[in-house]
C-alpha positions, 0 to 999 in steps of 0.5 A: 536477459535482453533489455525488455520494453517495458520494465515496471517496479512494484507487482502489487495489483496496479504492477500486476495489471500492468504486466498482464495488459502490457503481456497480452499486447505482446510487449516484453516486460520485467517487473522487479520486486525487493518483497513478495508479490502482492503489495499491501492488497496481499496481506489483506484477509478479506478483500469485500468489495473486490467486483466479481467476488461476492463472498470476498477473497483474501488477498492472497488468492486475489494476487496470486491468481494475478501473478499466475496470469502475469507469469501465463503472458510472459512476465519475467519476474525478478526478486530485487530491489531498485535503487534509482529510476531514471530517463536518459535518452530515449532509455529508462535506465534503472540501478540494481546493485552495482548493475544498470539495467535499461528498457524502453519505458517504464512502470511505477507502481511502488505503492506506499508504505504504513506512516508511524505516529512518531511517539516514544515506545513506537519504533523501540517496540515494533515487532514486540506488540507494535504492528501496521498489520492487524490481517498479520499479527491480530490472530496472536491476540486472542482473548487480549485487548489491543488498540487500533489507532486512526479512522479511516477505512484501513483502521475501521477494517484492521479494528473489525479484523482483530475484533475477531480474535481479541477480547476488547478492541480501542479503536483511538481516533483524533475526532469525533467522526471517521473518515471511513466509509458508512458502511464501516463506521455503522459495522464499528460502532455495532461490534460489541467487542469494540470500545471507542475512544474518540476526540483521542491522540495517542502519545506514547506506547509502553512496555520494557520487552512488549506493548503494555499499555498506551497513553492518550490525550483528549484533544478537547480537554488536554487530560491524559490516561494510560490503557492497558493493552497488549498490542497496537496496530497503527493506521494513519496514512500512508507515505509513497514509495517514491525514494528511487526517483529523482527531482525530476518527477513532479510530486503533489504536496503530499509526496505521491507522484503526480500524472496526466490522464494517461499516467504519464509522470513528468518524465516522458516515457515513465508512467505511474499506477496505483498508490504511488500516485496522487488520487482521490481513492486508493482501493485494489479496484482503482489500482487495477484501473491504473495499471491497465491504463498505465500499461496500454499508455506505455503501448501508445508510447512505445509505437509512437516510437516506431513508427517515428524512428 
């Protein structure tokens, strides 16, 4: 394959975009990919407040329709993984295995990665009743009692999610108010088959083979008890997909890559989009946005080039 102009890591909506503008405007393109396509948006069951669709999509559909018109501009799709990014040049240069690939410019949309609690019987089981993915594995649930821990929009919305199938939900949050949306808060506390538990940290997850129970502490009071649940799902924030990327690209104190206007990362010539960068608010329609722009900046980009060559 001849070295395209623009390759783009990550084919979640903002990596999808990208490749659909920057296909449209008649720029080879690659994306590689070391999962499915789709990102985080294409494990969700219902997508709601997605323009264009007012009975919502699942996440699925809303990405595949995305790929098939990434793929129907020319995209050329590799399933692997990236090593490390980086700018030598007037080249961006990328590692795949024992091999070095090369483009004129480049895409991040990487996006971020569920953040653990960090408390024992977490890690030893995940996979066995511990999961970051209620649209998952919340159908495994029916007529159980699960626990949803965090409160912002992605723990009210998985909380809802596995409401339809489980018995009893415990929505555990660290305050008293959420930081979700209004509208989700409102829809939370209305579900009958919800039962909050707020001003509540979690502290450790139980079990020998599978979730058991989960211990909890009142923030106010310091007094600990032990529920009995059957599976928890974890929403607490998110960590960007940043570890292929030097020192060299500016991060905000939080990790997400930091860019100018047009998307453009500290390293000229390599733009970023979607969850991976730093932003107020990260939804399938502000990461649609970003890989638009990212894509038409790498155009502007790639003809200043020209015609200074």
């Amino acid at each position: 394959m001849d070295a395209p102009e623009i390759l783009i890591v990550g084919s979640g909506p903002a990596g999808l975009t990208a490749a659909i503008y920057a296909g449209r405007a008649g720029i080879s393109t690659v994306m590689y990919e070391q999962a499915l396509f789709g990102g985080l948006a294409g494990t969700t069951a219902c997508i709601d407040n997605y323009p264009g669709f007012s009975d919502g999509i699942s996440g699925t559909d809303l990405t595949t329709q995305m790929y098939d018109q990434a793929i129907r501009f020319g995209t050329d799709f590799v399933n692997s993984r990236i090593l490390r990014l980086w700018k030598e040049g007037d080249r961006v240069y990328a590692r795949v295995g024992p091999e070095r690939i090369e483009a004129a410019c480049g895409i991040v949309a990487t996006g971020s990665t569920p953040r653990r609690l960090g408390i024992p019987g977490e890690i030893e089981l995940t996979g066995k009743g511990v999961s970051y993915c209620a649209t998952c594995d919340a159908p495994l649930y029916g007529d159980r009692t699960v626990a949803v821990v965090g409160g912002g929009d992605s723990a009210l919305q998985e909380a809802l999610f596995a409401a339809r199938f489980a018995a009893r939900v415990i929505l555990i949050h660290r305050r008293a108010q959420f930081r979700a949306a209004a509208v989700l808060a409102k829809d939370v506390r209305d579900n009958p088959k919800i039962v909050l538990a707020l001003n509540k940290v979690a502290t450790r997850i139980n079990g020998e083979t599978g979730v058991e129970s989960i211990s909890i502490d009142d923030t106010r009071t310091g007094t600990s008890e032990t529920l009995p649940v059957d599976g928890v799902f974890v929403y607490v924030g998110f960590d960007p997909n940043v570890g292929m990327l030097g020192p060299e690209f500016k991060r905000s104190p939080s990790g997400f890559l930091v860019t100018d206007a047009k998307m453009e990362t500290s390293v000229e010539g390599i733009f970023a989009a979607g969850d991976v960068r730093e932003k107020t608010l990260r939804q399938v329609a502000t990461a649609v946005g970003d890989g638009a722009l990212a894509a038409m900046s790498a155009f502007a980009y790639l003809e200043g080039r020209r015609k200074s060559a």
